[in-house]
N, CA and C atoms as a LAMMPS dump frame, in Angstrom:
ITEM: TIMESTEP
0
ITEM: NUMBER OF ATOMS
441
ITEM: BOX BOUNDS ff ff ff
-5.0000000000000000e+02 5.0000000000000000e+02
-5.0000000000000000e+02 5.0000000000000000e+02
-5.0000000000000000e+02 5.0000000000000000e+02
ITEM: ATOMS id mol type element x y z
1 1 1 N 141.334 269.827 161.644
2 1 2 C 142.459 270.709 161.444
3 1 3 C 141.939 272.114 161.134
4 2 1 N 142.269 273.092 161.791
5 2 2 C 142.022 274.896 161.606
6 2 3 C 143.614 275.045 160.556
7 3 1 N 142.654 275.726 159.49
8 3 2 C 143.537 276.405 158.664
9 3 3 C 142.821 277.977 158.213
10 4 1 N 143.277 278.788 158.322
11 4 2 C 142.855 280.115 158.321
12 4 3 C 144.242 280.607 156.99
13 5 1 N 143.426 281.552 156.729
14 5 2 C 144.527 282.853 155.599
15 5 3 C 144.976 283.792 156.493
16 6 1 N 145.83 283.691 156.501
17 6 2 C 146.784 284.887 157.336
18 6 3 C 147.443 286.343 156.812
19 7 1 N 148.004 285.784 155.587
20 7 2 C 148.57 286.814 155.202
21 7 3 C 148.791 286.299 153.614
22 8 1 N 149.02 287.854 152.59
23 8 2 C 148.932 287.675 151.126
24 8 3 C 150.035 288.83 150.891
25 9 1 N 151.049 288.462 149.957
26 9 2 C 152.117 289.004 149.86
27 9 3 C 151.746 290.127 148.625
28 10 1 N 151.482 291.523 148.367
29 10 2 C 151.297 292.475 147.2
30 10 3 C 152.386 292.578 147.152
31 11 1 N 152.846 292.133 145.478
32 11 2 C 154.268 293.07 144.944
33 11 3 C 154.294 294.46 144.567
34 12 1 N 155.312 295.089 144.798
35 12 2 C 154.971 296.681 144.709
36 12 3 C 156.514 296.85 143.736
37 13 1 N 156.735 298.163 143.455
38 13 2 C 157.834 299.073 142.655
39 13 3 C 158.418 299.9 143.659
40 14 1 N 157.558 300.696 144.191
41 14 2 C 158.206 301.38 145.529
42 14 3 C 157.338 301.107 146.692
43 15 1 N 157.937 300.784 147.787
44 15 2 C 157.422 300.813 148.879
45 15 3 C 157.297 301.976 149.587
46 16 1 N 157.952 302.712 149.908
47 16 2 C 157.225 304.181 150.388
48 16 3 C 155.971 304.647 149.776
49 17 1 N 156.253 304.992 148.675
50 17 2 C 154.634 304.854 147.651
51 17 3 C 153.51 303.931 148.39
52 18 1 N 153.932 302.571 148.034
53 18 2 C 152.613 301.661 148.455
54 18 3 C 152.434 301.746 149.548
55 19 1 N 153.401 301.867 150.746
56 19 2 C 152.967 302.246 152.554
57 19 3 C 151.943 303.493 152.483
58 20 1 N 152.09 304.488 151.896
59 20 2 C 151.544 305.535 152.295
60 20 3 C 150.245 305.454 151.492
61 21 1 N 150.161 304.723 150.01
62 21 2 C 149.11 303.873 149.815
63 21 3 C 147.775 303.808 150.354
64 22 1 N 148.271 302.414 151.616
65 22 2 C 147.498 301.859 152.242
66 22 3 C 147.588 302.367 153.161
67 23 1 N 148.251 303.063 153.998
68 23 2 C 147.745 303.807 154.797
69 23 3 C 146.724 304.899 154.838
70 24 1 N 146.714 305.516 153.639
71 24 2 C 145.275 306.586 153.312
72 24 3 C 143.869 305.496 152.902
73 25 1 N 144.154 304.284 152.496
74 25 2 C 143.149 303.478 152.72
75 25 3 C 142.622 303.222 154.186
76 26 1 N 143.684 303.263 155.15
77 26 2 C 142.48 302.764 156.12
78 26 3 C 143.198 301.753 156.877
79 27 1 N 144.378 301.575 156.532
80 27 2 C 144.903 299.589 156.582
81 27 3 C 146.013 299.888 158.172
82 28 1 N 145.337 299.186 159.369
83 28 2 C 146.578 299.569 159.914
84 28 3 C 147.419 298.897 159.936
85 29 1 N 149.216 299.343 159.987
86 29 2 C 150.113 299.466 159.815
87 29 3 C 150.449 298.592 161.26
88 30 1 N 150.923 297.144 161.17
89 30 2 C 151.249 296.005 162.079
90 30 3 C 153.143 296.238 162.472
91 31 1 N 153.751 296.213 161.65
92 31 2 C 154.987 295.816 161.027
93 31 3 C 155.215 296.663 159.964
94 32 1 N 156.831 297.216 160.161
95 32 2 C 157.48 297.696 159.14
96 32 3 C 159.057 297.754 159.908
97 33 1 N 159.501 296.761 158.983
98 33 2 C 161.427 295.971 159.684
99 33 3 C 161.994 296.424 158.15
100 34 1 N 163.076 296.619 158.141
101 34 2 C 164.374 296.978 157.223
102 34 3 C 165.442 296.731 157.301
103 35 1 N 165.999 295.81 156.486
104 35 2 C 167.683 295.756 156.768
105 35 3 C 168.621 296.392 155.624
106 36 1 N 169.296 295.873 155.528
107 36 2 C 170.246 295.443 153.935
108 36 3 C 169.394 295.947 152.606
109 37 1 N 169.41 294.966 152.787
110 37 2 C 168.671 294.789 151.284
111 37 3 C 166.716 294.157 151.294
112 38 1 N 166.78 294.747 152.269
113 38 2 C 165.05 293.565 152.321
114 38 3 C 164.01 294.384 153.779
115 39 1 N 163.05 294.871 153.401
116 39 2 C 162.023 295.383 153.961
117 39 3 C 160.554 294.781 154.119
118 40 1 N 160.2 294.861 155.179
119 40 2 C 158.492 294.393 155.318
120 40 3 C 157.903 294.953 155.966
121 41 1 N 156.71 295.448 154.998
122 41 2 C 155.743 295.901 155.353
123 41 3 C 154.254 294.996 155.829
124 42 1 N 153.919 295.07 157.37
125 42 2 C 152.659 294.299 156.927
126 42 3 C 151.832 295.242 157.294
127 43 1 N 150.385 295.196 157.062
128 43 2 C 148.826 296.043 156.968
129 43 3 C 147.953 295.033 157.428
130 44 1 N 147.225 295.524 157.874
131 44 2 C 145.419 294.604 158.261
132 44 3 C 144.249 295.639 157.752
133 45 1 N 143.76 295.215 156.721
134 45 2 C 142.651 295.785 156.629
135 45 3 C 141.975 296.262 157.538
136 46 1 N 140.745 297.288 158.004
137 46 2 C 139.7 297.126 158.992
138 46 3 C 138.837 296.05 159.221
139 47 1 N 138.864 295.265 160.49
140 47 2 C 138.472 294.718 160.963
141 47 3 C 138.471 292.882 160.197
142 48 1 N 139.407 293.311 159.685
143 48 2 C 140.177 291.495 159.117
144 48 3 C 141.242 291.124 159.995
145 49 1 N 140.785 289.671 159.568
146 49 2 C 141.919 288.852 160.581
147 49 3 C 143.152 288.485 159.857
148 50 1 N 142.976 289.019 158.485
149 50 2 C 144.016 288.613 157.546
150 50 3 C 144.645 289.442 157.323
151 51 1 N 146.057 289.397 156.992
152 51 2 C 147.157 290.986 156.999
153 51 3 C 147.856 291.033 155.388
154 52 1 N 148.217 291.752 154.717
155 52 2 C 148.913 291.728 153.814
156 52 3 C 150.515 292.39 154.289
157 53 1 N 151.401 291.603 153.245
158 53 2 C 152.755 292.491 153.23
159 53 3 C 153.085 292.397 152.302
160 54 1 N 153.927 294.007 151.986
161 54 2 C 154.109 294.904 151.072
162 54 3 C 155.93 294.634 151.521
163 55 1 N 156.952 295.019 150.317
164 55 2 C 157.964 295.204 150.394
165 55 3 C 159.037 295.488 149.702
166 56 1 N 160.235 295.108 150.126
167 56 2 C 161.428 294.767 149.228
168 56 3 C 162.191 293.482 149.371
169 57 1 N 162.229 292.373 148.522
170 57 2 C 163.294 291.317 148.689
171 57 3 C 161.878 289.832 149.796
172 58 1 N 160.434 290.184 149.098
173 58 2 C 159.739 289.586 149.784
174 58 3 C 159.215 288.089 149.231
175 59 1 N 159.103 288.899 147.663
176 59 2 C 158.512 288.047 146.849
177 59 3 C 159.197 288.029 145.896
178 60 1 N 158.896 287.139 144.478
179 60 2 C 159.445 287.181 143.018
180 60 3 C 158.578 287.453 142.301
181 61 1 N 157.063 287.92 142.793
182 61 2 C 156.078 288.036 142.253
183 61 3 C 156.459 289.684 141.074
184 62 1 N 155.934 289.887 140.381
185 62 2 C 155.809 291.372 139.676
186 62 3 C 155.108 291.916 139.871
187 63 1 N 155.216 293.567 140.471
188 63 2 C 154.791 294.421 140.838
189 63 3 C 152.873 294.688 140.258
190 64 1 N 151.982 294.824 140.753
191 64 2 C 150.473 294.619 140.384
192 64 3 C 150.333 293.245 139.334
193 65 1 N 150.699 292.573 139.696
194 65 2 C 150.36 291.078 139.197
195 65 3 C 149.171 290.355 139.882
196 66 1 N 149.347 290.855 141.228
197 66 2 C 147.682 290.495 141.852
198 66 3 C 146.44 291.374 141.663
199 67 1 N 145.664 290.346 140.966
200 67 2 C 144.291 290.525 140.633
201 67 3 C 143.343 290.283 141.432
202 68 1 N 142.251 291.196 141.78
203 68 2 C 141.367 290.868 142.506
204 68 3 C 141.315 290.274 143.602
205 69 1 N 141.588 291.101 144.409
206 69 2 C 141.881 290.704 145.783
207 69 3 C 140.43 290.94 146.473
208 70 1 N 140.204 290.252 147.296
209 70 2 C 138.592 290.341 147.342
210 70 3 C 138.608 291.195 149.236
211 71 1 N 138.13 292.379 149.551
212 71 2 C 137.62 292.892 151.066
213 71 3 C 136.301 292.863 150.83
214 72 1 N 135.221 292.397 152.053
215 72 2 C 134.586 292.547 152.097
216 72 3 C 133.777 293.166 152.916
217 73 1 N 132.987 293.98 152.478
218 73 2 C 132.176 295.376 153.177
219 73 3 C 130.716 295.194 153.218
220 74 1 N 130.21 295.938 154.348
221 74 2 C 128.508 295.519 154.744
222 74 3 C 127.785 296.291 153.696
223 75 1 N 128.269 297.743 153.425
224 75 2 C 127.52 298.482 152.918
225 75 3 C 128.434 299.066 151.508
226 76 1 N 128.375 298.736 150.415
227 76 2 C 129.492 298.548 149.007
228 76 3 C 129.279 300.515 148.618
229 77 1 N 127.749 300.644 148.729
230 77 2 C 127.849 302.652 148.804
231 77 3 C 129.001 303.547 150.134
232 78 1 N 128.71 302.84 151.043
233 78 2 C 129.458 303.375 151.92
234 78 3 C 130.808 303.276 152.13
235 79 1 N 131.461 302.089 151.905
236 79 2 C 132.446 301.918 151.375
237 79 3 C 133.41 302.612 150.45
238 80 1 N 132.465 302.337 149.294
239 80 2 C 133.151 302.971 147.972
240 80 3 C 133.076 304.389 148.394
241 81 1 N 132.172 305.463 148.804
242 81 2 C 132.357 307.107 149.331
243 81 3 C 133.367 306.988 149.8
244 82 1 N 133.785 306.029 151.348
245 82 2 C 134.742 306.612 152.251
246 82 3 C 136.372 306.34 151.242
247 83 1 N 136.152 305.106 150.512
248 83 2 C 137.553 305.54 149.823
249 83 3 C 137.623 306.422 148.643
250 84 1 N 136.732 307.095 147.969
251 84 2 C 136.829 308.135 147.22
252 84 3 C 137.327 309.271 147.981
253 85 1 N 136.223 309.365 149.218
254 85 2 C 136.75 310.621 149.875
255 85 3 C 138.516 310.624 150.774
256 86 1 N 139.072 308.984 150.378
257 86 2 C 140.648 308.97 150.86
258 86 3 C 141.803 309.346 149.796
259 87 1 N 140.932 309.461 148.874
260 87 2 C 141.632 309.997 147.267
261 87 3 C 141.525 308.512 146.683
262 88 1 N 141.04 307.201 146.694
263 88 2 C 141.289 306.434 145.872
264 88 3 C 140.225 306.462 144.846
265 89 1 N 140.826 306.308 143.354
266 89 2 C 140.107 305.865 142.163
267 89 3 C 139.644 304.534 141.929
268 90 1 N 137.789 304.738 142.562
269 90 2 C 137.349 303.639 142.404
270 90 3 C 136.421 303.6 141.243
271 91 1 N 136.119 302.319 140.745
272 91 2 C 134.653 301.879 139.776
273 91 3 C 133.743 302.39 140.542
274 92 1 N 132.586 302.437 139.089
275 92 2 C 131.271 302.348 139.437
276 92 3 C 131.137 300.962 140.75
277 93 1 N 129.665 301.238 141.17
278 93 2 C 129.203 300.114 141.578
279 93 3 C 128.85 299.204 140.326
280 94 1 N 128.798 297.579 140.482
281 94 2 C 128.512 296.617 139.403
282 94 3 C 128.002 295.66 140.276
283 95 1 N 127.851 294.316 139.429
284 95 2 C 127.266 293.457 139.263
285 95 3 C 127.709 292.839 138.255
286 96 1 N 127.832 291.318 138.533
287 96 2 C 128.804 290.49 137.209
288 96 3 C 127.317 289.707 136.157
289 97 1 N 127.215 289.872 135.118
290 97 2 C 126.127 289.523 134.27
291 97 3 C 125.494 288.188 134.701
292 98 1 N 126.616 286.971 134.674
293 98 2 C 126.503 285.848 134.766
294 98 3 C 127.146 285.138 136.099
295 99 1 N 127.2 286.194 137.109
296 99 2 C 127.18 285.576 138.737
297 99 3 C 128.711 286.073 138.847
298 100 1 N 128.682 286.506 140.62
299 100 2 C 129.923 286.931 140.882
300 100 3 C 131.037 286.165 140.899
301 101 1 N 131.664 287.081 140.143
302 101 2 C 133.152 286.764 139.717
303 101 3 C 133.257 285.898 138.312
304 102 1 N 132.043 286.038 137.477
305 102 2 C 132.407 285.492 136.29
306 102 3 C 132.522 286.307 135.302
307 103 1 N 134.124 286.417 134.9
308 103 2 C 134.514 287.299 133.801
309 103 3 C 134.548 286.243 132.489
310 104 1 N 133.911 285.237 132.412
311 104 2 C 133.543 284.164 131.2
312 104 3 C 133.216 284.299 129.917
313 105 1 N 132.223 285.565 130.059
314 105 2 C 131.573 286.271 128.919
315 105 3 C 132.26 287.515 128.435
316 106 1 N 131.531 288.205 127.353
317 106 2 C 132.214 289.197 127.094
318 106 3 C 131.293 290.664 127.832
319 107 1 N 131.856 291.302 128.497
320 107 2 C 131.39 292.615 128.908
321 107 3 C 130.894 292.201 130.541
322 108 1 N 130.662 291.109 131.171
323 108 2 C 130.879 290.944 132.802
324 108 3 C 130.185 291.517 133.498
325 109 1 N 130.745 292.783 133.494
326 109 2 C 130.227 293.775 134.538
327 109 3 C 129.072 294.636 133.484
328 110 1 N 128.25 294.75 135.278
329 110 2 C 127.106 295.622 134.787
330 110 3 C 126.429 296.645 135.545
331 111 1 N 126.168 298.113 135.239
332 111 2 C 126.667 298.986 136.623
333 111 3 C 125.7 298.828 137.106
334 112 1 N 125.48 299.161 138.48
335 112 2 C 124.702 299.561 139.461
336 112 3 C 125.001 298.213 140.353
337 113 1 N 123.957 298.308 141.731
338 113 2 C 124.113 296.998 142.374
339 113 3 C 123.297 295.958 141.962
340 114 1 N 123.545 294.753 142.268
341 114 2 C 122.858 293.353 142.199
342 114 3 C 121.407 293.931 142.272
343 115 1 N 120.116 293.247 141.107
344 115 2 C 119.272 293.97 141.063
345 115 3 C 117.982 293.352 141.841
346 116 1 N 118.316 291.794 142.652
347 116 2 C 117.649 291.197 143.414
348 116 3 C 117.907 291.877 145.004
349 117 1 N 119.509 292.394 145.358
350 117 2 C 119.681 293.296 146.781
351 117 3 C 120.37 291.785 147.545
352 118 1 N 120.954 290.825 146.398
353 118 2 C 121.537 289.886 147.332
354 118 3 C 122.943 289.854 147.474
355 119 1 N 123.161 288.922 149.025
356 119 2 C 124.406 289.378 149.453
357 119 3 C 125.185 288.721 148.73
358 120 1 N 126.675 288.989 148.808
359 120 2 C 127.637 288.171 147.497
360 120 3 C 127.742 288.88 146.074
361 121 1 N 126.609 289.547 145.878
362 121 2 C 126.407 290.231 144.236
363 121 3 C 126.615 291.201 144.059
364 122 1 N 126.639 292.127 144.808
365 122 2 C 127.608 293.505 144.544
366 122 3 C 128.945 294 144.699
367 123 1 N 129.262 294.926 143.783
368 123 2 C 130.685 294.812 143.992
369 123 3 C 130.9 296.045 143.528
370 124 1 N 132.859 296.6 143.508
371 124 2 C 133.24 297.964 143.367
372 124 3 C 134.981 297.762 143.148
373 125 1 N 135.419 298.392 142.108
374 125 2 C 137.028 298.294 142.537
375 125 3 C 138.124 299.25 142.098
376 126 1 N 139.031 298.553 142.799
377 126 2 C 140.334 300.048 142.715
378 126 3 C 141.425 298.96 142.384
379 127 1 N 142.179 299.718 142.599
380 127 2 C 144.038 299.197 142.469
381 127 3 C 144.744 300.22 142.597
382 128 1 N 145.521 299.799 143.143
383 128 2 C 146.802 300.172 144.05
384 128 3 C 147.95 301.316 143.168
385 129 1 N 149.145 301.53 142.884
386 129 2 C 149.403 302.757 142.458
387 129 3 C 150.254 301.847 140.985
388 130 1 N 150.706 300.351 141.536
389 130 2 C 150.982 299.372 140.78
390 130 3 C 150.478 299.079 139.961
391 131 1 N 148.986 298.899 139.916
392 131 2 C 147.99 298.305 139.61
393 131 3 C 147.706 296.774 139.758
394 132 1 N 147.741 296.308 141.051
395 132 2 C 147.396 295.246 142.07
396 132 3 C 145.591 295.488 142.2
397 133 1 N 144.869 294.322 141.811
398 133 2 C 143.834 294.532 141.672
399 133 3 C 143.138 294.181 142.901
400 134 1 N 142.071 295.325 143.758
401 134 2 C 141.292 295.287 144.913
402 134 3 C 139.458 295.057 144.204
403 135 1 N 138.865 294.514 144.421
404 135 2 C 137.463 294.247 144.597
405 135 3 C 136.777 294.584 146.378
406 136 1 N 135.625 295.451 145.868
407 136 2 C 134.894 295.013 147.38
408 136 3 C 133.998 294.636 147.051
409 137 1 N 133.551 293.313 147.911
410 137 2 C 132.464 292.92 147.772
411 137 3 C 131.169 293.386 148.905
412 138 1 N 129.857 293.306 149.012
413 138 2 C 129.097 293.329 150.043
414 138 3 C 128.638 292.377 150.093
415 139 1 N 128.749 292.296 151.629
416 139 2 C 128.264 290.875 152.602
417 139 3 C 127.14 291.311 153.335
418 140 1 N 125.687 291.359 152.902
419 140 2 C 124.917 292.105 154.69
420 140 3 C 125.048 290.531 155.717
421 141 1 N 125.068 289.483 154.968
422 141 2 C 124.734 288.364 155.837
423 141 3 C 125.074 286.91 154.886
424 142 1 N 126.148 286.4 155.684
425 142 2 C 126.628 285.266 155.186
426 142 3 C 125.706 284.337 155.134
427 143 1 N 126.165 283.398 154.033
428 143 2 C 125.707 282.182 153.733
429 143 3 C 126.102 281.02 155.294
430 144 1 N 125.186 280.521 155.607
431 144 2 C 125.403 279.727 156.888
432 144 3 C 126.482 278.843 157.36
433 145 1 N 126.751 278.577 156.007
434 145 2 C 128.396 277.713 156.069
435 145 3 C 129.892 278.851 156.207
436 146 1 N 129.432 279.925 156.298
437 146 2 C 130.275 280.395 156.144
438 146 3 C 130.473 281.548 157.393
439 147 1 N 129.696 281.44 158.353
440 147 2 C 129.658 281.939 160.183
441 147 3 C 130.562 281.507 160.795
């Protein structure tokens, strides 16, 4: 059986806000329908097969309730520049003390990149105008199970 992620619903406060958002991120713009009472927005990251939608009347979720949403990028310096230079407020570069994605301990993060240069271990993040939490991670080269 093929099961793939398709799509992840961000709750937002205003949607004009969050469209124009993600559009200075980078995200192109698939879908955007309106009726009544109920709007959808969907986005695709660059070069993902997975789309998010943004809206009104989509979800029951609360507005930046999603945490850590994970994109992943080849190069986490290059990355993080091109969305500074789109106006987004990102972190330092880090590294999680006790392996990525363990906020277990106290203090987690630790700046600069992964200090071995391995893939999976570096990281960088922003959020949205909500405060919907984005992570990038760097990938130079997947783990074999995962091609």
């Amino acid at each position: 059986m093929d099961m793939k992620l398709e799509i992840l619903f961000v709750p937002v406060s205003d949607v004009e806000r969050a469209k124009l958002f993600y559009e200075k991120l980078g995200f192109r713009l698939d879908l955007d329908v309106a009726k009544e009472d109920f709007r959808a927005i969907q986005f695709t990251p660059p070069s993902s097969k997975a789309s998010i939608i943004l809206g009104k009347g989509i979800t029951s979720a609360q507005p930046g309730s999603i945490d850590h949403t994970v994109l992943v990028v080849d190069d986490i310096k290059v990355a993080r520049d091109d969305l500074i230079a789109r106006g987004v407020d990102m972190s330092k570069i880090f590294h999680y003390a006790g392996g990525p994605f363990n906020n277990a301990m106290e203090n987690p993060r630790v700046d600069g990149k992964d200090p071995q240069g391995r893939a999976y271990f570096s990281f960088a993040s922003f959020e949205d105008l909500d405060g919907n939490g984005w992570l990038l991670q760097e990938i130079q080269m997947r783990f074999p199970v995962r091609e």
